[in-house]
C-alpha positions in Angstrom: -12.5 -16.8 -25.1 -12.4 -13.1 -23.8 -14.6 -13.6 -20.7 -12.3 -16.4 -19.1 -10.6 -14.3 -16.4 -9.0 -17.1 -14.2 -5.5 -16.3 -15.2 -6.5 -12.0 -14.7 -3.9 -9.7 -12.9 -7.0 -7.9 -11.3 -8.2 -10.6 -10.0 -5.3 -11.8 -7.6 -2.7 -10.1 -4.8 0.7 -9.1 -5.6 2.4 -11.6 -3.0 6.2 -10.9 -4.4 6.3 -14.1 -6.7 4.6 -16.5 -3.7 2.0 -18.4 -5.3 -1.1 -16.1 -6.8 -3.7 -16.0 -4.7 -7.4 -14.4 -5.2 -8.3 -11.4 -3.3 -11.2 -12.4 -1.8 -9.4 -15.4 -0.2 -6.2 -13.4 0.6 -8.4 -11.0 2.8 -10.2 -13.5 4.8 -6.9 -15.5 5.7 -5.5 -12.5 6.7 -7.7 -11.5 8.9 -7.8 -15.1 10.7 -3.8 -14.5 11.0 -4.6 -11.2 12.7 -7.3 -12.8 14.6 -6.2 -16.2 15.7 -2.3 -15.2 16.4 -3.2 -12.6 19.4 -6.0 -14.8 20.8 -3.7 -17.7 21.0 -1.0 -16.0 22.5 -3.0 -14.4 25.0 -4.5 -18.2 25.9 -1.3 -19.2 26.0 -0.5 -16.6 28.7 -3.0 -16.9 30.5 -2.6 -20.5 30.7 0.9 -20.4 31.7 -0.2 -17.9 35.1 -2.9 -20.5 36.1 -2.6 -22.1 39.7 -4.3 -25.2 38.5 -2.6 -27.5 35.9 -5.2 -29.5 34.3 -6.6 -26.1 32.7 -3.8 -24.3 32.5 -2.1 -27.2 30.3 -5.5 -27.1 28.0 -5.3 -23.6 27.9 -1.4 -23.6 26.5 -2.5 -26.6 24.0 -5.1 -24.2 22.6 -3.0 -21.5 22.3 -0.5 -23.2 20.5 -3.3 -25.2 18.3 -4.8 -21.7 17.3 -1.7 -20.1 16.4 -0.8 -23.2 14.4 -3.8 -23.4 12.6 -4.0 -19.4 12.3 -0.5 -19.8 10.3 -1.3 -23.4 8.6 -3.8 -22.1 6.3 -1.7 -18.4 5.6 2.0 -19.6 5.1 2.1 -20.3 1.9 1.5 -16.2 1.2 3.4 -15.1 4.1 7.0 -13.3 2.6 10.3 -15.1 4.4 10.9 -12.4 7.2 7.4 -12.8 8.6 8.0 -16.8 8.6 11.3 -15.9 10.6 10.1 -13.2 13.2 6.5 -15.5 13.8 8.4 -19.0 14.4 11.3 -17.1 16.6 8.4 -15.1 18.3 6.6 -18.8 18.9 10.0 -20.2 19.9 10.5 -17.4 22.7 6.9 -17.4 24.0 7.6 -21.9 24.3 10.7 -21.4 26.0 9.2 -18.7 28.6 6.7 -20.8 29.1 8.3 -23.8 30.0 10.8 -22.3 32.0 7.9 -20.7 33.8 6.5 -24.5 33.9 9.8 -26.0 35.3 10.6 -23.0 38.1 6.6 -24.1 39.2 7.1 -27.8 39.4 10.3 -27.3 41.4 9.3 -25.1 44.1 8.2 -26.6 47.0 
């Protein structure tokens, strides 16, 4: 009975009472938060300052995908004020962009 460690303090993060999570797992979906957020971002950027539609539109899809899926598998862990500054900072970067979008489609 003394070798069952599932329910071990050394074997998970401290995540400030969010549900216990194993190290090993908490590194790894940290590091596709760090990696996916930036790289969707910057595809959503870059798809916003593209000429042509078609791939600028598949570009901002992406972006937004990757982000998504980025924070999908991380939220769970994620402490409240990070869920609030990482949906207002998507809320910003959505409305920039489509305001971008609009002032395209309505110039001449």
């Amino acid at each position: 009975m003394s070798g069952n460690n599932f329910n071990s303090s050394s074997n998970y993060s401290s995540n400030s009472g969010k549900r216990p999570m194993p190290m090993r797992q908490g590194n790894s979906l940290g590091v596709l938060v760090i990696a996916s957020t930036p790289l969707g971002v910057a595809a959503i950027f870059i798809g916003a300052y593209l000429s042509f539609q078609a791939i600028g539109t598949g570009l901002i899809l992406g972006g937004v995908l990757t982000v998504a899926w980025g924070h999908w598998n991380y939220w769970l862990y994620l402490d409240d004020w990070i869920r609030f500054i990482s949906l207002l900072a998507g809320f910003a970067i959505l409305i920039f962009i489509g305001v971008r979008r609009i002032g395209i489609a309505k110039s001449p």
